[in-house]
C-alpha positions as CSV (number, residue, x, y, z in Angstrom):
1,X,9.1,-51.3,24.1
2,X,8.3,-48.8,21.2
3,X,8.5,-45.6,20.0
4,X,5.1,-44.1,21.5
5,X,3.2,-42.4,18.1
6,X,2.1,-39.4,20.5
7,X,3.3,-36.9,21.3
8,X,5.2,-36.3,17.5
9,X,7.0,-33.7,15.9
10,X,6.3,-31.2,13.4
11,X,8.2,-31.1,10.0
12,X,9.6,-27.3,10.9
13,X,11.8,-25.6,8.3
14,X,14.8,-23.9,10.5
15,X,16.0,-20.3,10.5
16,X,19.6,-21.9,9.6
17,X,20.3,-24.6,7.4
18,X,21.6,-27.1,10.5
19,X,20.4,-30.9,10.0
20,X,17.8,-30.8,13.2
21,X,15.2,-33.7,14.1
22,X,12.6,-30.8,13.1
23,X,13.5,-30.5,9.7
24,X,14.9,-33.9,8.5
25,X,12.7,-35.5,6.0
26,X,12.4,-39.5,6.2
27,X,9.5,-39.8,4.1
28,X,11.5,-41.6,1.2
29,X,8.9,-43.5,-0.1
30,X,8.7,-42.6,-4.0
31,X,5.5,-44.6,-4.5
32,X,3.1,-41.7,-2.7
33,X,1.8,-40.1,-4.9
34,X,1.9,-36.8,-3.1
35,X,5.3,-35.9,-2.3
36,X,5.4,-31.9,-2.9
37,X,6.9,-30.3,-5.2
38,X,10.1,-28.4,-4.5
39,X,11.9,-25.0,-5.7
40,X,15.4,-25.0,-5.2
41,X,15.4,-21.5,-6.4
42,X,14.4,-18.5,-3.8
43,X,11.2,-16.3,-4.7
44,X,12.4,-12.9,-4.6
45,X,9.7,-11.5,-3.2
46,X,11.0,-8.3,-2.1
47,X,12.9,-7.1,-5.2
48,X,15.7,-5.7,-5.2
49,X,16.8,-5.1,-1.7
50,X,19.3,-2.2,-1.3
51,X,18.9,0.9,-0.6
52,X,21.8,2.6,-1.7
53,X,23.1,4.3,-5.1
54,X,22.2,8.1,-3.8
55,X,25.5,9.1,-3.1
56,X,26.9,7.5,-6.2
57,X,24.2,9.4,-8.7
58,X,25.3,13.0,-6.7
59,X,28.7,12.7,-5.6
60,X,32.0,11.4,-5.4
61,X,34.8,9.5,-3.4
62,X,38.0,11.1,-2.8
63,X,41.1,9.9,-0.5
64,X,41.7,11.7,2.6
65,X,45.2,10.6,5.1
66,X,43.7,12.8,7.9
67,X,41.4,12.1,10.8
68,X,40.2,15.7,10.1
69,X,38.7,16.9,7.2
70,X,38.7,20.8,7.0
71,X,37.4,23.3,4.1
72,X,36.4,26.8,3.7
73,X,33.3,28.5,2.0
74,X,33.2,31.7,0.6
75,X,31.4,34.1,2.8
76,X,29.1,36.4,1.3
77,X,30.7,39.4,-1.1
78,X,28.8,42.1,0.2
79,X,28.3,43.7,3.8
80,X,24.8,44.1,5.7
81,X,24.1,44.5,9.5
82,X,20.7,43.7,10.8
83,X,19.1,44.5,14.3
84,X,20.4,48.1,13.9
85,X,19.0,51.1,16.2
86,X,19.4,54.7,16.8
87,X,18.6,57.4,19.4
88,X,19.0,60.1,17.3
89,X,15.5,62.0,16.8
90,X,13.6,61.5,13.2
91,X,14.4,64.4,11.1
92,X,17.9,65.0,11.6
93,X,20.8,65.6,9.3
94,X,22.9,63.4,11.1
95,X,22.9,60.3,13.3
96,X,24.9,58.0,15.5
97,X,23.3,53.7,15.1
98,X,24.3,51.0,17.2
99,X,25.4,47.7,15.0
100,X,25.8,44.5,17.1
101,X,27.9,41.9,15.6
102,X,26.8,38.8,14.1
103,X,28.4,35.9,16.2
104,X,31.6,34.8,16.3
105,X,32.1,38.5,14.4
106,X,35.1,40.1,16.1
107,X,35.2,43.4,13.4
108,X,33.3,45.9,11.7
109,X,33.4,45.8,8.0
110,X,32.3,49.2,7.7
111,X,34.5,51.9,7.2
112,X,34.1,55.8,6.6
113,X,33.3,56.8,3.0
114,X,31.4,54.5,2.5
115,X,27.5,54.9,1.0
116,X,24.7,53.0,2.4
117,X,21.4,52.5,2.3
118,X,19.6,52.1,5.6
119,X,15.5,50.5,5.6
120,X,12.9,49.1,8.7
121,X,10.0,48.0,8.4
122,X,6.9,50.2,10.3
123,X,3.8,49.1,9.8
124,X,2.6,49.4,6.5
125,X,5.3,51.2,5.2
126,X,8.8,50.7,4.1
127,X,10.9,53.1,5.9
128,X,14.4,53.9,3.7
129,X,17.4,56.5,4.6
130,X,20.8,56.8,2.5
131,X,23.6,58.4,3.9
132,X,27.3,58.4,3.7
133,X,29.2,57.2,6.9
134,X,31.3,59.8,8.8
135,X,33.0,58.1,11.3
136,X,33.2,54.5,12.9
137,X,33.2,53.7,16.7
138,X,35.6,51.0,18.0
139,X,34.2,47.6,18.4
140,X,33.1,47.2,22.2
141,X,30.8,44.0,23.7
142,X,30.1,42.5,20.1
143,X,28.6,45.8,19.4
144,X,30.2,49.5,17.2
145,X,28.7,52.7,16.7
146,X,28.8,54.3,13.2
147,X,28.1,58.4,12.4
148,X,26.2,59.1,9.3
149,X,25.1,62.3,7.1
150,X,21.8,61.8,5.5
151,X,21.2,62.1,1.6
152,X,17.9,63.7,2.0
153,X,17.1,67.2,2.7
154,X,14.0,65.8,5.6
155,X,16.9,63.5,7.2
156,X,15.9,61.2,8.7
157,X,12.9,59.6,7.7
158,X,9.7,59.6,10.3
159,X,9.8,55.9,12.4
160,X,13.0,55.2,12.3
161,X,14.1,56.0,15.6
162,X,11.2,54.2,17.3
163,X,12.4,50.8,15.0
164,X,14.0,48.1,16.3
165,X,15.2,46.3,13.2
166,X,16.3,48.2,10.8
167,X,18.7,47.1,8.0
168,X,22.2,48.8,6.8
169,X,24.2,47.8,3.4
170,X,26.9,49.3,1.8
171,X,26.0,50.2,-2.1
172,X,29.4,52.0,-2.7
173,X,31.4,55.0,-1.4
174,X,32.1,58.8,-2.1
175,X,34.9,61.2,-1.3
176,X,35.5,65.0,-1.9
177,X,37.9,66.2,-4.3
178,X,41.7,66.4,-3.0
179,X,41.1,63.7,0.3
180,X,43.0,60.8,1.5
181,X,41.7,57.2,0.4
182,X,39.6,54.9,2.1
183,X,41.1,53.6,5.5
184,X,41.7,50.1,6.2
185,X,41.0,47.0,3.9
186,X,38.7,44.4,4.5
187,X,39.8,40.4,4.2
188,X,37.7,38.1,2.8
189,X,35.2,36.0,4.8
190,X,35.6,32.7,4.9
191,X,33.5,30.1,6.7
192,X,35.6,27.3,7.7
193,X,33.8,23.8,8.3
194,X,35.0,20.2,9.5
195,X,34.2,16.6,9.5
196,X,35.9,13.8,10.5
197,X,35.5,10.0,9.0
198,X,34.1,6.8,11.3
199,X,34.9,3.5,11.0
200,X,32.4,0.9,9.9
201,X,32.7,-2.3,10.9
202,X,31.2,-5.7,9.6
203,X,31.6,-9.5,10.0
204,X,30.2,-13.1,8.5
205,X,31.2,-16.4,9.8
206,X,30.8,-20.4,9.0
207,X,32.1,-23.0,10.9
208,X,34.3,-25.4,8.6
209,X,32.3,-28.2,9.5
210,X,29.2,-26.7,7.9
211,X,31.0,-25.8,4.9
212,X,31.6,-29.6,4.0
213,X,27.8,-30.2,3.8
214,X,26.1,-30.0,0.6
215,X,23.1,-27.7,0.1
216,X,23.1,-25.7,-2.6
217,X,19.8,-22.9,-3.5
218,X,20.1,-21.0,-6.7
219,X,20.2,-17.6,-5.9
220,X,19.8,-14.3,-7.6
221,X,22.4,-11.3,-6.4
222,X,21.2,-7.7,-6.2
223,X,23.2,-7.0,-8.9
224,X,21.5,-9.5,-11.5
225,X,23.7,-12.3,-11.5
226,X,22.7,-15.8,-10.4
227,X,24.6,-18.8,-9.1
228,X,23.9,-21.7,-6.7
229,X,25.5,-20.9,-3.1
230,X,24.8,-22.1,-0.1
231,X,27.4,-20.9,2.7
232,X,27.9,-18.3,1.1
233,X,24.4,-16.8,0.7
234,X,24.5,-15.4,3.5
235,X,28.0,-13.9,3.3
236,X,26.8,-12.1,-0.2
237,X,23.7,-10.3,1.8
238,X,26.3,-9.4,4.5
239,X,28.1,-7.9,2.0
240,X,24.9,-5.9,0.4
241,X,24.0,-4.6,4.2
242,X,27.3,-3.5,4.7
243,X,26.9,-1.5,1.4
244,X,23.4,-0.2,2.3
245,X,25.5,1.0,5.6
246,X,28.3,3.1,4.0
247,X,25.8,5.2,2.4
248,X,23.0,5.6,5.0
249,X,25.4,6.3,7.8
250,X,26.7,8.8,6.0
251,X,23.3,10.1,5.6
252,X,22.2,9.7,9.4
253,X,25.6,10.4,11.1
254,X,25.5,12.9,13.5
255,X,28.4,14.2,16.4
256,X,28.5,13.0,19.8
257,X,27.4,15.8,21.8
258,X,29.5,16.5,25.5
259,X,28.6,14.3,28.1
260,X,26.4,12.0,25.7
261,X,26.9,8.6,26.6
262,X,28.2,7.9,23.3
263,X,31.0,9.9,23.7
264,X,32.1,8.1,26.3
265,X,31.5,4.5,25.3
266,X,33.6,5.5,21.8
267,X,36.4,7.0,23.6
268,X,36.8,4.2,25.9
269,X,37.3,2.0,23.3
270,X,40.0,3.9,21.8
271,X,43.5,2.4,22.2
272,X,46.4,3.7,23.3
273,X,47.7,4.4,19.8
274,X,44.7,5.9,19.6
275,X,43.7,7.8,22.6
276,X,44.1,11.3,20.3
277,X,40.6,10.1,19.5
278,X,37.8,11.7,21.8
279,X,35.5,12.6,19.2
280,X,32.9,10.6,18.4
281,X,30.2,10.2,15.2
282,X,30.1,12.1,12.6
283,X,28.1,15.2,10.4
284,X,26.5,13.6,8.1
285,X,23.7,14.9,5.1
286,X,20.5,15.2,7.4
287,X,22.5,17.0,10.3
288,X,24.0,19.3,8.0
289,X,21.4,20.3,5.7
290,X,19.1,20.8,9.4
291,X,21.6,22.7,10.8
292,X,23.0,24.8,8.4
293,X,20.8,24.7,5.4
294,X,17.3,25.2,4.4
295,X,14.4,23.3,6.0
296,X,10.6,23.2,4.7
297,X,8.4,21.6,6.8
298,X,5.8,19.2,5.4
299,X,5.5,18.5,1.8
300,X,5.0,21.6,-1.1
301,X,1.6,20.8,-2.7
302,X,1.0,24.2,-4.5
303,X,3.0,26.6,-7.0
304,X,2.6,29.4,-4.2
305,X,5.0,26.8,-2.2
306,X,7.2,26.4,-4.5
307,X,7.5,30.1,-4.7
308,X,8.8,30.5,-1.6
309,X,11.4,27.9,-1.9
310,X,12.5,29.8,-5.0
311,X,12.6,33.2,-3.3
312,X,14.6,31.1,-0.6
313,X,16.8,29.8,-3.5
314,X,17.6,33.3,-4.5
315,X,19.2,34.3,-1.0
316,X,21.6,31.7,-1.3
317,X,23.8,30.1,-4.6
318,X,20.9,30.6,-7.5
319,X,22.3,27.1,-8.3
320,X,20.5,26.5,-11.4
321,X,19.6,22.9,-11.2
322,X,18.2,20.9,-8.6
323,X,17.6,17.4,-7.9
324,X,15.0,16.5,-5.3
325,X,15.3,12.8,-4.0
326,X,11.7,11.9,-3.2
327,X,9.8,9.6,-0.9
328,X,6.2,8.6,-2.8
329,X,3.8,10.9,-1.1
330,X,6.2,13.9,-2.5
331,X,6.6,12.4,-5.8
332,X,2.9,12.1,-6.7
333,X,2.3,15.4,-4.8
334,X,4.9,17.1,-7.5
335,X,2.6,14.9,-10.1
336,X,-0.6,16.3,-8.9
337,X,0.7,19.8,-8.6
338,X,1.9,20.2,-11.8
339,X,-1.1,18.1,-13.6
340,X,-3.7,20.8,-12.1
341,X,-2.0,23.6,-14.3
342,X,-3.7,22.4,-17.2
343,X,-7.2,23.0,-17.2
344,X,-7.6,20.7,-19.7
345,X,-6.4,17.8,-17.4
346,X,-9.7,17.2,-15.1
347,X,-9.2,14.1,-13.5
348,X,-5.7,13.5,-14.8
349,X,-6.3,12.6,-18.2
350,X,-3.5,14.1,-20.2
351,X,-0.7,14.7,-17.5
352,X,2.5,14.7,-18.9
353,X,3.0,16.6,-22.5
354,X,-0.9,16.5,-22.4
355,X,-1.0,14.5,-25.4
356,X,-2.7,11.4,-24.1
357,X,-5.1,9.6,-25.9
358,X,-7.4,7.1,-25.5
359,X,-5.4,3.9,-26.9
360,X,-2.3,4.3,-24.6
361,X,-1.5,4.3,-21.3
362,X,-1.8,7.6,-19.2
363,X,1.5,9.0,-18.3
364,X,0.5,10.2,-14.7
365,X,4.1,11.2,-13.5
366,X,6.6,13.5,-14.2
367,X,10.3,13.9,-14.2
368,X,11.1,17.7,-13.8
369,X,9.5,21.5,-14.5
370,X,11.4,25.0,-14.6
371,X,10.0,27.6,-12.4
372,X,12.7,30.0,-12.5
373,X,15.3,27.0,-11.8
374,X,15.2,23.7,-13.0
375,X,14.2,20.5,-10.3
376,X,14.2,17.1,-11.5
377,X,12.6,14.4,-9.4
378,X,13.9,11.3,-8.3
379,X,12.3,8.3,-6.5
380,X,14.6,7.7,-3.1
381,X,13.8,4.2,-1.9
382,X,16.2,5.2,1.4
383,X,13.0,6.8,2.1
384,X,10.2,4.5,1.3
385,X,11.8,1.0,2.7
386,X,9.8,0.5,5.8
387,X,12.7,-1.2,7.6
388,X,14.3,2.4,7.2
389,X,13.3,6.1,7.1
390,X,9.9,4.8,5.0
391,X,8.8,3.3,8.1
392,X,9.0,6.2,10.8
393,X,6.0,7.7,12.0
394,X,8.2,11.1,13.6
395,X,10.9,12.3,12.1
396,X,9.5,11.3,8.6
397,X,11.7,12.7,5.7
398,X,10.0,13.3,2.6
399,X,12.6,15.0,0.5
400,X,15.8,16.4,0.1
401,X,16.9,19.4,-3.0
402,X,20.2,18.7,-3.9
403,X,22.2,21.4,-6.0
404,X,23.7,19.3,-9.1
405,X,27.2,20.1,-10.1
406,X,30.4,21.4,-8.0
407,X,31.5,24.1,-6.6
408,X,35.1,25.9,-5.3
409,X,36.7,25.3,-1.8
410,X,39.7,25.6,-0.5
411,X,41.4,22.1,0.4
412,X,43.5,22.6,3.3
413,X,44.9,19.3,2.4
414,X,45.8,20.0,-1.0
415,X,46.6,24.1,0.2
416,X,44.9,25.3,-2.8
417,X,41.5,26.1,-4.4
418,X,39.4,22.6,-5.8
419,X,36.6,22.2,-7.9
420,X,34.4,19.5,-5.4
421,X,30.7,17.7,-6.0
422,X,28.5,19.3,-3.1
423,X,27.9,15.6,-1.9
424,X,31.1,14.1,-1.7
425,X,32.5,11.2,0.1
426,X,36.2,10.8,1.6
427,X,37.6,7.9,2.7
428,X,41.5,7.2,4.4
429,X,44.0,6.0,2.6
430,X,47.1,6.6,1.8
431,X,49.8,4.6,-0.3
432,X,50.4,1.7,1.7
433,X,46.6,1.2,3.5
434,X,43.4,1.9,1.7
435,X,40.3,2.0,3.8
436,X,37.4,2.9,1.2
437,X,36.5,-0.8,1.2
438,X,38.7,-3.5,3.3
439,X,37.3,-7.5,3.1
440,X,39.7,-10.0,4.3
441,X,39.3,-14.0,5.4
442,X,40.4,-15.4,8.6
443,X,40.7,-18.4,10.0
444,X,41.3,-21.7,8.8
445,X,38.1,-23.2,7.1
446,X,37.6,-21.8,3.4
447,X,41.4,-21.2,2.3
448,X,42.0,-19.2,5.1
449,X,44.9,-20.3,7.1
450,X,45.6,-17.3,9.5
451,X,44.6,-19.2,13.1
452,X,43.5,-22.0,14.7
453,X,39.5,-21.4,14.5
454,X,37.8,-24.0,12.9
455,X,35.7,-21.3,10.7
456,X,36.0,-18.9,8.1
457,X,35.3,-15.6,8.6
458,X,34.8,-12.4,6.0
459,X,35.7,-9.2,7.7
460,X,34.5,-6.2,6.5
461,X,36.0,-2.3,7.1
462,X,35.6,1.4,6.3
463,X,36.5,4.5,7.3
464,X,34.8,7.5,5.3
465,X,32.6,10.7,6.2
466,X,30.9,12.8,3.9
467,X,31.7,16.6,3.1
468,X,28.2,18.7,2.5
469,X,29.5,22.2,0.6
470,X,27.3,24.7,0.5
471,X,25.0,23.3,2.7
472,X,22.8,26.7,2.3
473,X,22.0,25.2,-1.4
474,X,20.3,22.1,0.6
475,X,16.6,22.1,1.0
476,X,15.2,19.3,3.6
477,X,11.9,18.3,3.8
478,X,10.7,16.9,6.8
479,X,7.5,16.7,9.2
């Protein structure tokens, strides 16, 4: 009897480096000519792999020894009402107008004495009144009355009884000679905002009886430095993946909402110890930025679209540099944009400081332009990588404005007023446990002696969330 030659087996490279039939070589003959050639070293074909560094280039890491973070924005310094009406007939020296409060508003911030300047909108024209308040109603179903005297000798002005959004601000106050002072005070308004940190998770493992076989493949790291590893090559990308995760989860996170599945999966798992623990997920840049800051939809191809991100800009901090984080359709349409101001540039010929010339390369990108604030541009490759954001078809992200530099909040933590990045990570940790980055080894294969399994295994643990301040200086640009 005899081996039959048919059916045979293919020479099949394997997904793991096990010694299977399919991949064992017994062709040892050294007089054949044609034995192939062999690289021991891998063909980075992809580059450099990780995504992450944007956090790093616009924030910082902090500790936190809270499961709740918790700060407080200024609010805005000066009072207006919008979605104000009045019954009182056009012409009149004096009126009563209806304010409803803003949500979550329990008191009105205006007081008698006080000058303001009342405006709607009808039709064509710009309807304006100022008048000094005479009395205040009491607050009653989110909504107070206030009695003014008008400035002008017409009163008030024709339309403004039949609008239905007009406008009131307070530009100052007046008093008669000999009165009291102005009645009541005003606190300041603070917005008060919260976060709380997840815990990320990661693990590798190798069997101890795999680690005693010799294969070794030179190998370059992401971070430029080369070696020849074998079990461990695939610890070190489990290691760069669980990098890329502690930045884009702090990017993607968002809250549970009630009676989400989520929700209840997380707080199922919870422990005893930590039953306290109901909430789950976490607010993270793209939630907060959608919810409570500015959102352009599409990509800004023109000045005139610029413009209005400007005028945008102007309502909120007037931060005076920006840097927008780019995917490669919004990079080259910034190029493009700013190339067709000169008219010397047909084609794209002299972008850049439009001194190109023949003999050199064209420069056919740009890093930043002022336009009443400065923006510099930055290629995001979160946003390009196809096995990420860069390959969506919905929900395609093609930008986000970040406001460089800090800005004041109060740290309930620290109980006083801190200078903070607008991006900034915190982690937990406190003097005896630091969670910013935890890697241990168990087992009892590798060094590790800590049980009886024949393996070694590399854990991997965070726990971190990300604090957005000023979320109204955040522009996100999205389809």
């Amino acid at each position: 009897m005899a081996v039959l030659t048919n059916p045979g087996f293919d020479l099949t490279p394997a997904p793991e480096q096990k010694a299977l039939a399919s991949n064992y070589i017994t062709d040892f003959n050294f007089l054949n000519q044609y034995l192939p050639d062999t690289y021991e070293k891998e063909f980075e074909r992809y580059g450099n792999r990780t995504i992450a560094g944007f956090l790093r280039m616009v924030g910082a890491e902090m500790p936190s020894n809270s499961d709740l973070i918790k700060w407080a924005e200024q609010g805005r310094l000066h009072i207006k009402y919008d979605s104000c009406v009045t019954a009182t007939a056009d012409a009149a020296d004096t009126a009563t107008w209806t304010i409803t409060l803003p949500a979550g508003t329990a008191n009105s911030a205006l007081r008698v004495g006080q000058t303001i300047m009342i405006s709607s909108v009808a039709g064509a024209a710009t309807l304006n009144n100022k008048a000094v308040i005479t009395a205040v109603g009491a607050v009653a179903a989110g909504a107070f009355t206030i009695d003014v005297a008008y400035y002008e000798a017409g009163g008030q002005a024709a339309g403004m009884q039949a609008s239905a959004a007009c406008s009131i601000f307070v530009y100052g106050s007046e008093f008669a000679k000999g009165t009291n002072g102005m009645v009541g005070s005003l606190e300041a308004e603070d917005n008060f905002f919260e976060n709380k940190p997840i815990i990320l998770k990661d693990k590798y493992a190798v069997n101890g009886s795999d680690m005693a076989q010799i294969g070794w493949v030179e190998v370059t790291s992401e971070n430029g430095a080369t070696g020849y590893l074998w079990y461990l090559k695939s610890e070190h990308e489990t290691r760069l993946r669980f990098d890329d995760y502690l930045e884009t989860a702090m990017i993607e996170a968002v809250p549970a909402e009630v009676g989400s599945g989520a929700l209840a999966a997380l707080s199922s798992q919870a422990t005893a110890g930590a039953a306290g623990n109901t909430a789950a997920g976490s607010e993270g840049v793209f939630y907060v930025v959608n919810a409570r800051g500015n959102v352009f939809q599409g990509i800004p191809t023109t000045l005139a679209e610029f413009d209005t991100i400007i005028q945008r800009l102007d309502k909120q901090g007037s931060i005076e540099e920006n840097v927008i984080f780019v995917n490669r359709d919004f990079s080259f349409a910034i190029d493009d944009m700013l190339a067709a101001q000169n008219s010397y540039g047909t084609g794209g010929t002299s972008y850049g400081l439009f001194d190109n010339d023949e003999e050199m390369a064209l420069n056919l990108g740009f890093r930043g332009f002022r336009r009443g604030y400065d923006f510099y541009k930055s290629d995001w490759k979160y946003l390009n990588d196809p096995t990420m954001r860069g390959g969506l078809n919905g929900g395609k992200v093609d930008g986000l404005l970040v406001p460089a530099g800090s800005t004041t909040v109060y740290d309930q933590i620290l109980g006083k007023n801190a200078k903070r990045p607008f991006l900034h990570v915190r982690y937990r940790a406190s003097e005896t446990e630091d969670r910013r980055y935890k890697t241990w080894i168990t087992g009892s294969a590798g060094g590790a002696r800590t049980s009886d399994l024949d393996a070694m295994e590399v854990n991997f643990l965070s726990e971190r969330a990300v604090c957005t301040l000023g979320a109204n200086n955040f522009f996100l640009f999205r389809d």
